[in-house]
C-alpha positions in Angstrom: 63.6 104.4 -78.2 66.4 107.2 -78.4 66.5 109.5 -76.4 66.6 113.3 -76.9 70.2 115.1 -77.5 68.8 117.8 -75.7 67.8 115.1 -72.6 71.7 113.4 -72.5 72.8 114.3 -69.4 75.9 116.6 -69.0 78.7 116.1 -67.5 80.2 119.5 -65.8 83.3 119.8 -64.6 84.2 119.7 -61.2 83.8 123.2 -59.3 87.5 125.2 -58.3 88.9 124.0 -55.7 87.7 126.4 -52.8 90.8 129.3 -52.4 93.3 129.0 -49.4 92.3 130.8 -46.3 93.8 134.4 -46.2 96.4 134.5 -43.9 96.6 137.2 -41.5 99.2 139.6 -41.6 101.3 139.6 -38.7 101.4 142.7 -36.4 105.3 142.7 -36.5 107.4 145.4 -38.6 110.7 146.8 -39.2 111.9 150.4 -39.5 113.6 151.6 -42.2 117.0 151.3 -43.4 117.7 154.6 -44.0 119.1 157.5 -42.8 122.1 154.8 -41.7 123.3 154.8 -38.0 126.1 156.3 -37.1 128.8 155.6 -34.5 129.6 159.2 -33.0 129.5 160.3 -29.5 127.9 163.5 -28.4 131.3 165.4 -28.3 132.2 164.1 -31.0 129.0 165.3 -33.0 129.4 169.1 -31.2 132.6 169.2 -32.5 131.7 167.8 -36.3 129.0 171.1 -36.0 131.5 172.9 -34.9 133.3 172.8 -37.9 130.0 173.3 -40.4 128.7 176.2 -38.2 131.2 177.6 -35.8 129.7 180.5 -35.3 126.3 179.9 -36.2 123.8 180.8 -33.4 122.6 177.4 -31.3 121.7 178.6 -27.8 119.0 181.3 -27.2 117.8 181.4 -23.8 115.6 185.2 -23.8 115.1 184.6 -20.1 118.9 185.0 -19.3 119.6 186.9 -22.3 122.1 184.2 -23.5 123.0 183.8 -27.0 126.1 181.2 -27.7 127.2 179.7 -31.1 128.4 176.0 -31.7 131.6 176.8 -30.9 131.2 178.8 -27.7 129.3 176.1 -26.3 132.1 173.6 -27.0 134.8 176.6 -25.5 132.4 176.5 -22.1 132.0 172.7 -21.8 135.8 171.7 -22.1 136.6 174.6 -19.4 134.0 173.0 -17.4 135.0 169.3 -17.7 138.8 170.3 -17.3 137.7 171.5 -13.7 135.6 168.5 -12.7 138.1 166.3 -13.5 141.1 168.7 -12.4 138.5 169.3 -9.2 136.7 166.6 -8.5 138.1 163.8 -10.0 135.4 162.9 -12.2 136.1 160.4 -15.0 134.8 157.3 -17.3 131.2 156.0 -15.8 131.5 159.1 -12.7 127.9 160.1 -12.2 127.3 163.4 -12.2 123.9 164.8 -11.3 122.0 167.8 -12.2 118.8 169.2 -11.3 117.9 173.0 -12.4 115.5 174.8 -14.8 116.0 175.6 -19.0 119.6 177.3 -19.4 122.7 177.5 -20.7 125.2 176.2 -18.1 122.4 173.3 -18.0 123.5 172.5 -21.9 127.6 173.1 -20.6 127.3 170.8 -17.7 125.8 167.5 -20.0 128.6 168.1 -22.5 131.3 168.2 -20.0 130.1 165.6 -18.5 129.8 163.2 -21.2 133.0 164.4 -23.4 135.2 163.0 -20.1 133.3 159.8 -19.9 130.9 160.8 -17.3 127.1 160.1 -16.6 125.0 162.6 -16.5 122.0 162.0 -13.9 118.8 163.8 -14.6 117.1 165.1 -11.5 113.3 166.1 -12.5 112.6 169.4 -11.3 109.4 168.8 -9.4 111.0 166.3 -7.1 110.7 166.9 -3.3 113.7 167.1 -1.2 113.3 163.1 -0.1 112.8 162.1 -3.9 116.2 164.1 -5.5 118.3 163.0 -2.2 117.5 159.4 -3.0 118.2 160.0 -6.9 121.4 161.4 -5.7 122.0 158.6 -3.4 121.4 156.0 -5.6 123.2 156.6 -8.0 125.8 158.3 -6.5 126.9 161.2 -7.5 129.9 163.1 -7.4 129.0 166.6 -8.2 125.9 168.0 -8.3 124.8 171.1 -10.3 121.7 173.1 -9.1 120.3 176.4 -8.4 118.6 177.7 -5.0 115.7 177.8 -6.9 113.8 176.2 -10.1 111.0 179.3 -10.6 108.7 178.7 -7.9 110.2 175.8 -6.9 112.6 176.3 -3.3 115.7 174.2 -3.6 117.1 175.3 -0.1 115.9 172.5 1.9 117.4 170.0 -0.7 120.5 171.7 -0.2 120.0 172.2 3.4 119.8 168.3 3.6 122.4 167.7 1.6 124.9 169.8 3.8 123.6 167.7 6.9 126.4 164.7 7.5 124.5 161.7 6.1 123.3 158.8 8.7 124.4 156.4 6.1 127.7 155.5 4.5 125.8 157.5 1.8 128.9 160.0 0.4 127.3 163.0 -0.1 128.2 165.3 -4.1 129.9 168.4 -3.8 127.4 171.4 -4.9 128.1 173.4 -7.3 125.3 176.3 -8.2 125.0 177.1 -11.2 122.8 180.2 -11.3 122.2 182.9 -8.6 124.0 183.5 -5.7 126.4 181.6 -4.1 125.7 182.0 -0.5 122.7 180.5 0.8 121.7 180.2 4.6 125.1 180.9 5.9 126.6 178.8 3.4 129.0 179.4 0.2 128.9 177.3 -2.5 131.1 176.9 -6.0 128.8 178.3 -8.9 129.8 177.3 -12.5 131.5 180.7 -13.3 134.0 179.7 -10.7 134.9 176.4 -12.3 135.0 177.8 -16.0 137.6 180.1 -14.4 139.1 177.1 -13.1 139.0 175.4 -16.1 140.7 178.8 -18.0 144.1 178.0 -15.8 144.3 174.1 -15.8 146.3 172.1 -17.5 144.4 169.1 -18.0 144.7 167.4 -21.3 140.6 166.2 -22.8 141.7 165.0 -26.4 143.1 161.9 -24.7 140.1 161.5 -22.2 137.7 162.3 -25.4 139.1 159.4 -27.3 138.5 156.6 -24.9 135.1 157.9 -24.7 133.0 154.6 -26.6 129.4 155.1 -28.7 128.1 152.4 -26.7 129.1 153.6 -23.4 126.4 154.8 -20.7 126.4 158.7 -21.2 122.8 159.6 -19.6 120.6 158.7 -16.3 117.1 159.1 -17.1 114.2 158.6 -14.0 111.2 156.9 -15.6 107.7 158.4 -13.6 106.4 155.8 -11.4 103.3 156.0 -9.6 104.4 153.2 -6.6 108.1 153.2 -5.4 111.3 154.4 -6.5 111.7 155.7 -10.0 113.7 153.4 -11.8 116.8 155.0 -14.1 117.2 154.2 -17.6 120.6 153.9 -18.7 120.9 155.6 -22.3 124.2 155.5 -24.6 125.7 158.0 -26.7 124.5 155.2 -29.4 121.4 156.0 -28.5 120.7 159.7 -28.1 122.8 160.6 -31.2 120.8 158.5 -33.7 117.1 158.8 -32.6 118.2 162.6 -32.4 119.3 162.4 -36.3 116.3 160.5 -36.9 113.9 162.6 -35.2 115.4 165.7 -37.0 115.1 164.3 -40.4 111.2 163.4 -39.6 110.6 167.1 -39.0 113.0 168.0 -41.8 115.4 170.1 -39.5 117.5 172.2 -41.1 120.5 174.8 -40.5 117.8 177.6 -41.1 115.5 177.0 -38.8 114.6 177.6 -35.2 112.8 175.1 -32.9 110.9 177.0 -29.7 111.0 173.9 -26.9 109.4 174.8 -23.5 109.3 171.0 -22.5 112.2 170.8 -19.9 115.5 169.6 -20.1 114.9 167.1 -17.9 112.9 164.9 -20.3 114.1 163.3 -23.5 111.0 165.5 -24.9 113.4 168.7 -24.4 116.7 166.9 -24.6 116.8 164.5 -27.3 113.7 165.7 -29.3 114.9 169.0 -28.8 118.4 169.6 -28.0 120.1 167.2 -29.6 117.5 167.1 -32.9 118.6 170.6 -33.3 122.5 169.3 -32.5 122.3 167.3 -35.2 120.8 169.3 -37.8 122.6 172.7 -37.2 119.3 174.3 -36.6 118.6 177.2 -33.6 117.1 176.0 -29.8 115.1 178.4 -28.1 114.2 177.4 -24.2 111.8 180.8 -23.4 111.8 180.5 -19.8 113.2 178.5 -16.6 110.2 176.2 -16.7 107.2 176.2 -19.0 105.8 180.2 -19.3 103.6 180.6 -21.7 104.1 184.5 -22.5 107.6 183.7 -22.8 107.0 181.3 -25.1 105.2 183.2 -27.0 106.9 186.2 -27.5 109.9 183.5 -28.6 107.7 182.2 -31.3 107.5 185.9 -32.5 110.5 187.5 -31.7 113.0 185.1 -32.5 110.9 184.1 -36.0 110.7 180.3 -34.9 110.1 177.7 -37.3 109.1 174.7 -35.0 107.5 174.3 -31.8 107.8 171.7 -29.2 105.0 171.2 -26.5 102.5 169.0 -25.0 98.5 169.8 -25.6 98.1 171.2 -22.3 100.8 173.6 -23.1 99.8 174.5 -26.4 96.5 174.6 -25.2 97.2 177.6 -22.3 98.8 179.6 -25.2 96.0 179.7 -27.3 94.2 181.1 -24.0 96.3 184.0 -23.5 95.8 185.4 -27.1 93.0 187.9 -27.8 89.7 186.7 -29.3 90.5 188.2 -32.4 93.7 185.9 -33.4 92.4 183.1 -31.6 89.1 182.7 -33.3 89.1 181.7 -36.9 86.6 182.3 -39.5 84.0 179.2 -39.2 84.1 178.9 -43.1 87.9 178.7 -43.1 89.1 174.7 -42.7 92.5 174.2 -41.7 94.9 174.4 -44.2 96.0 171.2 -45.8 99.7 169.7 -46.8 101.3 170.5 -49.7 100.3 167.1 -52.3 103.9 167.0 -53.3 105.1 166.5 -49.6 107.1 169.4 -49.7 107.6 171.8 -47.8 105.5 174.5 -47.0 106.6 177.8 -47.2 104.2 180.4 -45.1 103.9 183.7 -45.4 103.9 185.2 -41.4 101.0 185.4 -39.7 100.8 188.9 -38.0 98.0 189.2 -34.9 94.8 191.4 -36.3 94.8 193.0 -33.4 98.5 193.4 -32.0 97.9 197.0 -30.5 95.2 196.1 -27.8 97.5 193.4 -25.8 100.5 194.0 -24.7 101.8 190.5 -25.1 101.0 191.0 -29.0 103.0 194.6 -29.8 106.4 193.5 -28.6 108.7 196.5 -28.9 106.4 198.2 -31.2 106.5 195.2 -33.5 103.0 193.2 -34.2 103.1 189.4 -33.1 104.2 187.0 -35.8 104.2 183.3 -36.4 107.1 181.3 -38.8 106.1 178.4 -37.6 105.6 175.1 -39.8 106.4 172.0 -38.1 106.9 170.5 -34.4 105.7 168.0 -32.5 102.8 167.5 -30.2 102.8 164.9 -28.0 102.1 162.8 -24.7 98.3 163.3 -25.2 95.3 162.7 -27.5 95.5 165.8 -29.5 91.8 167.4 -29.6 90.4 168.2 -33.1 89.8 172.1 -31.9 93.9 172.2 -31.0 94.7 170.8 -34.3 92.3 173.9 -36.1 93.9 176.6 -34.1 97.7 175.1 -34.7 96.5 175.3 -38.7 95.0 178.5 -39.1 96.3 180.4 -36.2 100.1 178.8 -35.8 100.4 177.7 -39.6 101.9 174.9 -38.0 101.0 172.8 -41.5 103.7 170.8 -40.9 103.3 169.5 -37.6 103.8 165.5 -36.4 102.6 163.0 -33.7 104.9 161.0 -31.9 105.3 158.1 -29.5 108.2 157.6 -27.5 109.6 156.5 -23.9 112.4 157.1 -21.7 113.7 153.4 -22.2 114.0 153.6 -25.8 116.0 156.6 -25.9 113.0 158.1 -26.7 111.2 158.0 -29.7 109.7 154.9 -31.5 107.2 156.3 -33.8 106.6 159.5 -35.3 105.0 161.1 -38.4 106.4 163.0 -41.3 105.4 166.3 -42.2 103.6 165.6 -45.1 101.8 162.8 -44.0 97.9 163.5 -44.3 96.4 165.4 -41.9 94.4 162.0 -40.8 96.4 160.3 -39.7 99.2 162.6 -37.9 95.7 163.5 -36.0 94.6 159.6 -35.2 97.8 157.9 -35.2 101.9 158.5 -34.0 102.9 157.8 -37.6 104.7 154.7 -38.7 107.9 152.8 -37.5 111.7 155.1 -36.8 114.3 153.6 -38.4 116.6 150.4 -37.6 113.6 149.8 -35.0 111.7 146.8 -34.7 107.8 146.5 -33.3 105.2 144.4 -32.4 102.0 143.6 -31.1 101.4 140.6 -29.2 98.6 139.2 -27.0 99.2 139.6 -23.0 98.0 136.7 -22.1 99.6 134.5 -24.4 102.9 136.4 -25.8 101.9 135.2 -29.7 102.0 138.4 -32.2 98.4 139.4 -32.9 97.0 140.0 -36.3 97.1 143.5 -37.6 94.3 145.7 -36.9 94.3 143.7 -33.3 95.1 145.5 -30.0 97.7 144.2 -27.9 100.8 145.3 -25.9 103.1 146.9 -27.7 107.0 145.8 -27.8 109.8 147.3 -29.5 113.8 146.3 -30.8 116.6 147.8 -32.1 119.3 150.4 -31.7 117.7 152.7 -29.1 117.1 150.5 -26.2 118.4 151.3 -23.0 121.4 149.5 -21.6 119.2 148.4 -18.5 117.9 150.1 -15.2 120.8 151.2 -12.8 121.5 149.0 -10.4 117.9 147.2 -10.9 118.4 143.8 -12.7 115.1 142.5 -11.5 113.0 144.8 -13.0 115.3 145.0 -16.6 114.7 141.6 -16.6 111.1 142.3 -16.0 110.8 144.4 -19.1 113.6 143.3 -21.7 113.0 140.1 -22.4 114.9 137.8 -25.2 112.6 135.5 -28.0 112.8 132.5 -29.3 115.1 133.9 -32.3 117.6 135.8 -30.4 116.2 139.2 -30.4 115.6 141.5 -26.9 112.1 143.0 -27.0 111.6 145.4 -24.6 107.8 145.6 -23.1 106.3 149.0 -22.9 103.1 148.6 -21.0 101.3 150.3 -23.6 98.2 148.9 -25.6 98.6 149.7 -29.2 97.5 148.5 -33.0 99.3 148.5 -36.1 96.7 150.0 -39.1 97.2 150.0 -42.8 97.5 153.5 -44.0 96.0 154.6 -48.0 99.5 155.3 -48.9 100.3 151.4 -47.8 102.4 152.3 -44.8 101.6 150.6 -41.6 101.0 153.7 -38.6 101.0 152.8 -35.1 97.9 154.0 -32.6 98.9 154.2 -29.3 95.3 153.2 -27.3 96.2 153.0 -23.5 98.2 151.8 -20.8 97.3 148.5 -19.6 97.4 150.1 -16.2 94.9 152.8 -17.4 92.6 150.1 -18.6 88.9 150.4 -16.9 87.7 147.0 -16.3 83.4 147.4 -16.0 82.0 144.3 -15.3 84.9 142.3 -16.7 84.8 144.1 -20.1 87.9 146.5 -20.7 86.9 149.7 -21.4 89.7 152.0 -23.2 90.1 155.7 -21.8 91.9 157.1 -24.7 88.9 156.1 -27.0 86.4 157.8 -24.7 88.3 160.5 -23.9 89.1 160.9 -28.1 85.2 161.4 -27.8 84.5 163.1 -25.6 87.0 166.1 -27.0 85.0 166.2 -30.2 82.0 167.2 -28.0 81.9 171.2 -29.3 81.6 172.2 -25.5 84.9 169.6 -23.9 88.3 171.4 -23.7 89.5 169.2 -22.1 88.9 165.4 -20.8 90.6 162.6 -18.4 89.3 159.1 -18.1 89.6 157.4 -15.3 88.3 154.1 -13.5 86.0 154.5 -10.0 85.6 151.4 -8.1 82.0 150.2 -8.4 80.7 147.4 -5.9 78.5 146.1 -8.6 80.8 146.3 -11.8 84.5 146.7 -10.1 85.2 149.7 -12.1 83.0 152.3 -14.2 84.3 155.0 -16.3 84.5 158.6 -14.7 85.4 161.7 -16.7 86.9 165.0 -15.6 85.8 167.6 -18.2 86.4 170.8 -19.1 84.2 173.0 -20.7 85.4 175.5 -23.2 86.4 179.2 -23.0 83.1 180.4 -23.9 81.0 178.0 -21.8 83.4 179.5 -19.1 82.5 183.1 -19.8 78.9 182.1 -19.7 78.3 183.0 -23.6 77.6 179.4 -24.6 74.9 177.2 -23.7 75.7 174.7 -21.1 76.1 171.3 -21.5 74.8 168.8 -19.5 75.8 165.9 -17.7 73.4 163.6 -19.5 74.2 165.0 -22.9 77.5 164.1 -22.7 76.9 160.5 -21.9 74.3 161.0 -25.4 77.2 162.1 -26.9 79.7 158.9 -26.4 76.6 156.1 -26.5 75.9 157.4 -30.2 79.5 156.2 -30.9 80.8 154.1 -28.6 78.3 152.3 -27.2 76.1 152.4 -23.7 79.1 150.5 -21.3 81.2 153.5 -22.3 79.3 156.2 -21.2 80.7 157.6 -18.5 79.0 157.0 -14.9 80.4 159.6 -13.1 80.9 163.4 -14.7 83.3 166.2 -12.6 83.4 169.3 -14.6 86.8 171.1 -13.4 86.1 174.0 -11.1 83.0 173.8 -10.6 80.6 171.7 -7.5 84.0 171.4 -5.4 85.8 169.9 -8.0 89.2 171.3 -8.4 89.9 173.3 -11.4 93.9 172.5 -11.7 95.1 169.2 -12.9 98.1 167.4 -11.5 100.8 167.1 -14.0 104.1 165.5 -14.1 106.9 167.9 -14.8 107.1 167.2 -18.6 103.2 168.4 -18.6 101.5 164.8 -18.5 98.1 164.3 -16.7 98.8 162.1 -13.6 95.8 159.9 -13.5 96.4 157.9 -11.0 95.9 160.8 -8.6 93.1 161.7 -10.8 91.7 158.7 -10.0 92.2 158.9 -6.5 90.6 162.5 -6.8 87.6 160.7 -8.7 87.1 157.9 -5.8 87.6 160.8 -2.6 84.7 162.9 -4.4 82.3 159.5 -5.2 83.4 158.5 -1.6 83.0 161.9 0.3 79.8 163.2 -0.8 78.7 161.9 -3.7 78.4 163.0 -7.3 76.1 162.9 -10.0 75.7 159.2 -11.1 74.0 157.7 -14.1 
């Protein structure tokens, strides 16, 4: 019987072969190639900008009153060095030390230093007597530049000890003062005015000293913050500091017509390199306002010397949106920030003039209303809270403004946005990879490079890594470490993950120090994401994470907040203990709510935060602060 057409079987043919598994993408990437590096040392670039803009304006200090061009800084600096090496014998790899506030002679003393070959040791200003004389000590100094006082900071006893005969074979440095007056307890010192005058009548020759000076020699002595022992020093190169200075500058689109206002100090890459030397490079203006960080100074620079960038940490950009009136400080709640220009140009603003300059002093500066030029600077060192970001766009005009990521041993900077990156990502990333750099990720436990998108310590390569720790191969070795294929990583301690931007770049997110980690119940538990959270909270100024030893769970999250001005005042509604934990479960999850709530100032919690002297929070003694209340007499507990 035949069978159906329709009933013949069929034959199909065989399915597709299943597609290859997608491979994940590596979290390892390289910088660009472009701007190129360059082999200069810092004299050598002060005298390149010397020749552009001789007699351009580079220096403003308003607190002294000090205005000096290219050139006059160059005339001061090679009086100077002829007298420390006329005087004092200082030479190729001579450490010279330094420890005073924002000024002029401060810039002076680094280029004389360096243009002769010397080291330049940077004493942090907050250091007590013991920590500079070991600084000093250690690395042992020659000279050392200073000032009786740093604002409210008393030098004398550092001085007093250092005029004691040491119980060591330590060799003490000569003293030189550099501001103020010259005789102190009994004693007279050299101040720098007496060796610039020395330096007028001597006939040492530089141009020969200046051109055995190397790229790639050791120019700068940097003390990293530790929170346990001795601070270690970084050893930085001219190599270094003149390229991620050029780099930095081009990010922020620095230019011979503008003016960057930097109250971070001198004493940290944030005020030297990123400010400084960025501004070196570019021929633009630096303005320090004031000794240390003083927020009406700073303010009336902004204003009065029509600045077009602006340097600063969030706590420090933070207090000077306190000090303006209510009336400038409080945008309209239907006005959104201003966005970028689509065309990533730049943005040209119109100045913003106070609304109500007549009723505060600080805003009527000789008879003139307070203005903001501002466009671009960077904010860094902290999670930058959403309410900052809406006052540095509508109040500031800071449209321009970038993230950045940086530390001391990598000279400093290692990522950083550009000025027309979106708004989204300069708020929830530090922008993408710095040139001629190298980064990964890669897993702590087993040193293999994590996918992208996965957490993991972060390591960087290239150009900008220090030469080493002074006289500390134990713990270089500890933290620069070679790979399999030849190239030196260096291991920042820093939890981070590479994400893919919309515009296909590849931005970095810094999300903790593995120190900072809170461990609850084995799980890690990230501070920067809760505290992210918490500052979105319309009532949270300000918050700090921290880890509180728990007998049942090791560690549980604690959070020091801040409420805002108006909850301050009393004209807001208050927040609650509980609703703030509501406020992080909804997002984060239950095992990140915190256990433990201090609001600052208030139920015997302290209302000031330690800081470090570039304007960080110092957690550790936060923490410590978090475990003494818990401990003591108990706080409100979940």
């Amino acid at each position: 019987m035949a069978t159906s057409p329709e009933l013949l079987p069929v034959t199909l043919p065989p399915p597709p072969p299943p597609p290859p598994p997608t491979q994940p993408i590596p979290s390892l990437i390289q910088g660009p190639l472009d701007p190129p590096l360059v082999d200069l040392t810092l004299s050598q670039v002060l005298n390149l900008q010397c020749k552009h803009f001789s007699t351009n304006e580079f220096l403003t200090i308003p607190w002294t009153g000090t205005r000096w061009s290219f050139s006059h800084l160059n005339q001061q600096s090679s009086l100077l060095a002829k007298s420390m090496v006329e005087d004092y014998g200082i030479g190729p790899g001579d450490r010279v030390g330094i420890m005073a506030g924002n000024c002029e002679q401060y810039v002076a003393v680094l280029f004389a230093t360096v243009r002769v070959g010397g080291v330049l040791v940077i004493l942090n200003n907050t250091y007590t007597t013991e920590e500079a004389g070991y600084g000093l000590g250690f690395t042992e100094c020659k000279v050392f530049f200073t000032t009786p006082r740093i604002s409210r900071h008393d030098n004398r006893p550092l001085l007093d000890m250092l005029a004691t005969p040491s119980e060591t074979e330590t060799l003490r440095p000569a003293v030189v003062i550099l501001r103020g007056s010259p005789n102190i307890r009994g004693r007279i010192y050299r101040t720098y005015s007496d060796l610039v005058a020395s330096g007028n009548k001597s006939r040492v020759s530089l141009s020969g000293m200046e051109g055995k000076v190397l790229s790639h020699d050791v120019c700068n002595l940097q003390f990293t913050s530790g929170t346990t022992g001795h601070p270690k020093a970084a050893m930085l190169t001219h190599y270094n500091l003149v390229n991620n200075a050029r780099f930095i500058a081009s990010r922020m689109n620095l230019s011979p017509s503008d003016t960057l206002c930097c109250p971070p100090p001198l004493f940290h890459c944030f005020g030297l390199v990123l400010g400084l030397l960025a501004c070196l490079v570019s021929g633009a203006r630096i303005v320090y306002p004031g000794e240390t960080f003083d927020a009406p100074a700073t303010l009336a620079a902004i204003s009065d010397e029509k600045c077009t960038a602006l340097h600063g940490v969030p706590t420090m950009i933070d207090t000077l949106f306190s000090l303006m009136p209510s009336s400038v400080t409080s945008p309209a709640p239907s006005s959104p920030p201003c966005s970028p220009p689509a065309s990533g140009g730049r943005t040209t603003n119109k100045p913003l003039s106070s609304a109500n300059a007549s009723r505060s002093p600080l805003f009527a500066r000789h008879g003139r209303p307070w203005t903001s030029h501002l466009r671009t600077g960077i904010i860094a060192g902290a999670p930058v809270p959403p309410s900052l970001t809406s006052k540095l766009f509508s109040l500031l005009r800071m449209t321009e403004f970038t993230s950045s990521y940086g530390l001391t041993e990598a000279s400093p900077t290692v990522f950083n946005s550009f000025v027309d990156d979106p708004l989204a990502l300069r708020l929830s990333t530090v922008g993408t990879l710095m040139p001629h750099a190298k980064a990964k990720i890669i897993s702590p436990s087993t040193g293999a490079v994590v996918p992208l998108g996965q957490r993991g310590e972060l390591c960087v390569s290239g150009y900008q890594l220090q030469a080493g720790y002074w006289n500390n191969s134990a713990k270089t070795a500890e933290v620069m470490r070679w790979d399999a294929e030849g190239v030196l990583w260096l291991h920042t301690g820093d939890e981070a993950v590479f994400e893919m931007g919309e515009n296909g770049g590849v931005y970095g997110r810094i999300t903790g120090r593995f120190k900072d980690i809170v461990i609850k119940g084995g799980e890690n538990v990230y501070p920067a994401e809760i505290e992210g959270r918490l500052l979105q909270h319309p009532r949270v100024e300000r918050a700090i994470v921290v880890g509180v030893k728990d007998q049942r769970y090791g560690e549980v999250v604690g959070a020091f907040l801040e409420k805002d001005a108006d909850e301050r005042r009393g004209d807001g509604r208050d927040v609650s203990d509980d609703e703030v934990r509501e406020w992080v479960r909804r997002k984060l999850g239950r095992h990140k709510a915190p256990t433990y709530v201090f609001w600052l100032g208030e139920s015997g919690v302290p209302r000031d935060v330690p800081l470090t002297g570039s304007g960080k929070v110092k957690k550790y003694e936060m923490a410590k602060l978090a475990e003494a209340i818990v401990n003591g007499k108990g706080a409100a507990k979940l």
